[in-house]
Structures are given as C-alpha cells and as structure tokens.
VEXMITOR-246501 format. One record per atom (N, C-alpha, C): atom name; x, y, z. Coordinates in Angstrom, 2 decimals, always signed. Layout:
N
(CA; (X; Y; Z))
...
! end
This chain:
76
(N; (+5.06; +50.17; -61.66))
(CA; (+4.69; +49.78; -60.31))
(C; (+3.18; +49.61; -60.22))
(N; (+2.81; +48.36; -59.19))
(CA; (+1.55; +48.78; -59.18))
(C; (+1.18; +48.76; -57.62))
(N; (+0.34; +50.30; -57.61))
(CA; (+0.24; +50.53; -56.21))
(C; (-1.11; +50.98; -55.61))
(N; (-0.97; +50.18; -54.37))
(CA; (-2.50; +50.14; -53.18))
(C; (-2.15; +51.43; -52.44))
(N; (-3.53; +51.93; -52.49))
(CA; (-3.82; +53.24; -52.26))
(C; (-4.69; +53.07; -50.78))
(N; (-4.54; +53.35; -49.35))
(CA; (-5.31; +53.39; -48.05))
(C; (-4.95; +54.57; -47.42))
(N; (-6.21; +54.72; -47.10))
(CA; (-6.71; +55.90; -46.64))
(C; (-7.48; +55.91; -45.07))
(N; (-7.19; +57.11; -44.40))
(CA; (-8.27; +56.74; -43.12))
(C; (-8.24; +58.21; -42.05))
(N; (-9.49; +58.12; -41.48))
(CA; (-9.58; +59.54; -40.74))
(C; (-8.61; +59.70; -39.73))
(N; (-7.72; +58.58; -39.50))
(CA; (-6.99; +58.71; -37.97))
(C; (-6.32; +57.26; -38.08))
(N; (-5.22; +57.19; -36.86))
(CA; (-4.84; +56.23; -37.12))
(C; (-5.09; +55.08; -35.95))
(N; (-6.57; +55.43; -35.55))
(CA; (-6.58; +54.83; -34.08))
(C; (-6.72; +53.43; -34.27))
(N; (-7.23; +53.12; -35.65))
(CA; (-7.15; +51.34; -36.09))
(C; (-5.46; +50.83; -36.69))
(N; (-4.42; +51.71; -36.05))
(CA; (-3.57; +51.44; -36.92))
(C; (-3.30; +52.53; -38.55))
(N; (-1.93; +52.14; -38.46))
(CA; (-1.86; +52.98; -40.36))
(C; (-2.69; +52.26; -41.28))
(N; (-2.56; +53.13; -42.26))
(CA; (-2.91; +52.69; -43.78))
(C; (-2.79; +51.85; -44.14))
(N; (-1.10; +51.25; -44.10))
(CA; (-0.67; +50.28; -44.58))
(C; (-1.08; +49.02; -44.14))
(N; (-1.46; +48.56; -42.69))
(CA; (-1.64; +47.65; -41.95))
(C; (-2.52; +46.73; -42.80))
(N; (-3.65; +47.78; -43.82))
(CA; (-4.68; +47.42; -44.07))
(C; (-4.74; +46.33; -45.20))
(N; (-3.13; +46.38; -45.57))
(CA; (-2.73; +45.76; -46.80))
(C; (-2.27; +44.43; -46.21))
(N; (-3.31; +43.36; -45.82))
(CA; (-2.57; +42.26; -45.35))
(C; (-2.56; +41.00; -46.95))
(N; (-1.75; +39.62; -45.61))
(CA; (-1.30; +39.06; -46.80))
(C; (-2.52; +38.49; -47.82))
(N; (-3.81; +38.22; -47.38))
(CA; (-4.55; +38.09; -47.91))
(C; (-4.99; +39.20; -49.24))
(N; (-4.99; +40.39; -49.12))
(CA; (-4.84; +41.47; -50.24))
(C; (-3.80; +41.84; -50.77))
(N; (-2.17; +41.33; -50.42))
(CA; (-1.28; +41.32; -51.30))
(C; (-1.36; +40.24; -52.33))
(N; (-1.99; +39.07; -51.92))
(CA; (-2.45; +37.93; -52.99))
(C; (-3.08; +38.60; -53.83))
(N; (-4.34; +39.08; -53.40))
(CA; (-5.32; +39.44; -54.56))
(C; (-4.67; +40.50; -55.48))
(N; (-3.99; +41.19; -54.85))
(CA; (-3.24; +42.72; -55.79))
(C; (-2.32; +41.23; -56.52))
(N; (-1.35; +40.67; -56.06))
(CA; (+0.02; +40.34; -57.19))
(C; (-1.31; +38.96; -58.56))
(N; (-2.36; +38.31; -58.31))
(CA; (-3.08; +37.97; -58.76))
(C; (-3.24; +38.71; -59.91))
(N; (-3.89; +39.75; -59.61))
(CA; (-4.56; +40.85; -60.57))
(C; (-3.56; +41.49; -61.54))
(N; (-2.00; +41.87; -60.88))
(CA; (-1.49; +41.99; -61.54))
(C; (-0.83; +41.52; -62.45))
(N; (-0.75; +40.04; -62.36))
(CA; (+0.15; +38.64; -63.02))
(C; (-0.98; +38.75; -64.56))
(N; (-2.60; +39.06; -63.94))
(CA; (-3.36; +38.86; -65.32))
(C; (-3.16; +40.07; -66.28))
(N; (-3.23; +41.04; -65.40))
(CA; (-2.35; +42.27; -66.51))
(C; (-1.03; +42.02; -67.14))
(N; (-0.51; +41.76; -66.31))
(CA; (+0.99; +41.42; -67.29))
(C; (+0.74; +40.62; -68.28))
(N; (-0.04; +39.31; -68.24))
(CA; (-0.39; +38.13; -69.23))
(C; (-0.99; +39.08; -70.51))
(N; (-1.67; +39.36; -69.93))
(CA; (-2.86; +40.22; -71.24))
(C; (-2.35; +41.46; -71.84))
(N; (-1.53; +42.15; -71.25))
(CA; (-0.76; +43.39; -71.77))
(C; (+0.67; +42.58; -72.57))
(N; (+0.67; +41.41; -72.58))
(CA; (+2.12; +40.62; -72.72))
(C; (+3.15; +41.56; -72.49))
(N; (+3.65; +41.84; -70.81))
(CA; (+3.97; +42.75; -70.65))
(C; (+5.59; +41.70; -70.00))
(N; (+6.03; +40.81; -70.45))
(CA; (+6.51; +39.86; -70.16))
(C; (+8.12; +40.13; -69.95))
(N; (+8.85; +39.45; -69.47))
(CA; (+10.37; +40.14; -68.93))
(C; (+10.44; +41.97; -68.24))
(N; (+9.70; +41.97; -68.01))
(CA; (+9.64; +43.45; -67.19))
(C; (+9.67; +43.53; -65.91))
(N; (+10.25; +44.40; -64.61))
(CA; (+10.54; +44.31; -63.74))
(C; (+9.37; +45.03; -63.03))
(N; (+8.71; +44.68; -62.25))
(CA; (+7.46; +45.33; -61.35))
(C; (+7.65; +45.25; -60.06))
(N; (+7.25; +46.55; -59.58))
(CA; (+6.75; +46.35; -58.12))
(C; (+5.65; +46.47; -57.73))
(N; (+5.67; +46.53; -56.47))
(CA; (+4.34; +46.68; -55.72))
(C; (+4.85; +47.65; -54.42))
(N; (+4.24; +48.73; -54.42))
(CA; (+3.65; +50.18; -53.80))
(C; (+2.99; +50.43; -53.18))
(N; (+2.62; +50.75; -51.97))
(CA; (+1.56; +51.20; -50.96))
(C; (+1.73; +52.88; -50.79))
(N; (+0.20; +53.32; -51.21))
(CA; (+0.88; +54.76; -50.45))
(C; (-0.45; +54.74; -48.97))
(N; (+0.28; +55.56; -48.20))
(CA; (-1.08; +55.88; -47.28))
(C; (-1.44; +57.29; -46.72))
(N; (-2.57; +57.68; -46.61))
(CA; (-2.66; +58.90; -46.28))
(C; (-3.58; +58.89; -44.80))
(N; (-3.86; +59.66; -44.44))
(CA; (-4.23; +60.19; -43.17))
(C; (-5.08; +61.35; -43.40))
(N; (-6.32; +61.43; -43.85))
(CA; (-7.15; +62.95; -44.05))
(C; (-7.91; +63.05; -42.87))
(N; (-7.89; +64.25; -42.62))
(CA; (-9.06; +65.35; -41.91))
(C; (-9.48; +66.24; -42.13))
(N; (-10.18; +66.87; -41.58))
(CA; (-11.05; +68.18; -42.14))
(C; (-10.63; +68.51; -43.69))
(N; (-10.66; +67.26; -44.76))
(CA; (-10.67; +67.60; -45.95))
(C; (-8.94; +67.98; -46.19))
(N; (-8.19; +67.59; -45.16))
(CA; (-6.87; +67.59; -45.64))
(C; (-5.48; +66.82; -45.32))
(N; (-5.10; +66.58; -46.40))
(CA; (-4.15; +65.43; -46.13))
(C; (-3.03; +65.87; -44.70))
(N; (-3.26; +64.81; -43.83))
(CA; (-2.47; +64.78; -42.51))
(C; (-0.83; +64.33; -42.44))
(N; (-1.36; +63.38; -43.22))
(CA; (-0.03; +62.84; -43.41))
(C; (-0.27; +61.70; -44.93))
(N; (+1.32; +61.79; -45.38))
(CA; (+1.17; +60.89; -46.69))
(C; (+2.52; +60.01; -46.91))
(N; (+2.58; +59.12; -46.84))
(CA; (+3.72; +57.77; -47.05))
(C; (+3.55; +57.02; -48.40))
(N; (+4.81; +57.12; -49.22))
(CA; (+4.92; +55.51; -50.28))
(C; (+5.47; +54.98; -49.51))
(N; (+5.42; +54.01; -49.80))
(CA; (+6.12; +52.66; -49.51))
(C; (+6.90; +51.43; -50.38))
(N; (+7.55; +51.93; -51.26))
(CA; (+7.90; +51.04; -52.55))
(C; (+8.36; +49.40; -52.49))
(N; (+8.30; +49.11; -52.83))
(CA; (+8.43; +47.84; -52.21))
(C; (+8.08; +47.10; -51.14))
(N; (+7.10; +47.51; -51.08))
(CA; (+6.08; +47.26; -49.95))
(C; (+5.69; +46.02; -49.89))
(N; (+5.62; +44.98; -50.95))
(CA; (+5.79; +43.44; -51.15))
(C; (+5.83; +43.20; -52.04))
(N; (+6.48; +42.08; -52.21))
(CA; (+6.65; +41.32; -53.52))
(C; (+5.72; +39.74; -54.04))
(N; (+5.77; +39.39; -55.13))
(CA; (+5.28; +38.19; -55.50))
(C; (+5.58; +36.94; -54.90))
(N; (+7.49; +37.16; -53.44))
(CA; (+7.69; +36.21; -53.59))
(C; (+6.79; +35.78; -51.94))
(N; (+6.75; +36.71; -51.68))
(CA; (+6.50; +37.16; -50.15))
(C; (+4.99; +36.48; -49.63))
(N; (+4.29; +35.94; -51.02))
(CA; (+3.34; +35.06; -50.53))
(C; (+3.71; +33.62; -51.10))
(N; (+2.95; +33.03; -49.96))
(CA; (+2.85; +31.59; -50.14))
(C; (+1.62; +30.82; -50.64))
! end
C-alpha cells in the first residue's frame, strides 16, 4: 500500500483526509506508478491509504486509516 499521512491540531478546517484532494491523489498515484516502474514491481496489486490523525497537547486525539481511500482509476 502506499499511504498519505495528514495531520492537524483540530478539525476546525475540516479532517485530515479532506486535505488529500484530487489534485494530490494525482501527484501520490504519479509517484507511485514511477516506483513501481523502477522497482519493476509489475503485476502487483496496490493501494492507496490515508491515515489521519488529530494531535493535541502532544497527543494523538484521534486516528483513522482509510484503505482504499483512492484509486488510479478515480483520476482523470
């Protein structure tokens, strides 16, 4: 899997996840297409993962995966 990691003091802008729009699911499945090429990591099944957390006073508030959180096909 390969997975985006967001983080934030609160959620008054919204979750974690929000932060993962389609413009940075491009750049993540991008990045990962060149790893696969270069690792010839080829016929293998991948996902894509979001986790998000929520810290304060130095401690995790709250914490979510999200597995399948998008796919390659999901952009245009």
């Amino acid at each position: 899997a390969f997975i985006e990691v967001k983080t934030r003091k609160n959620n008054e802008f919204g979750l974690p996840c929000e932060a993962v729009t389609k413009n940075k699911q491009n750049k993540i499945i991008r990045m990962a297409m060149m790893y696969i090429s270069q690792k010839r990591l080829y016929g293998l099944n991948f996902r894509f993962d979001v986790i998000e957390t929520i810290i304060s006073n130095d401690k995790i508030r709250y914490l979510r995966l999200i597995k399948n959180a998008f796919d390659a096909d999901s952009i245009i």
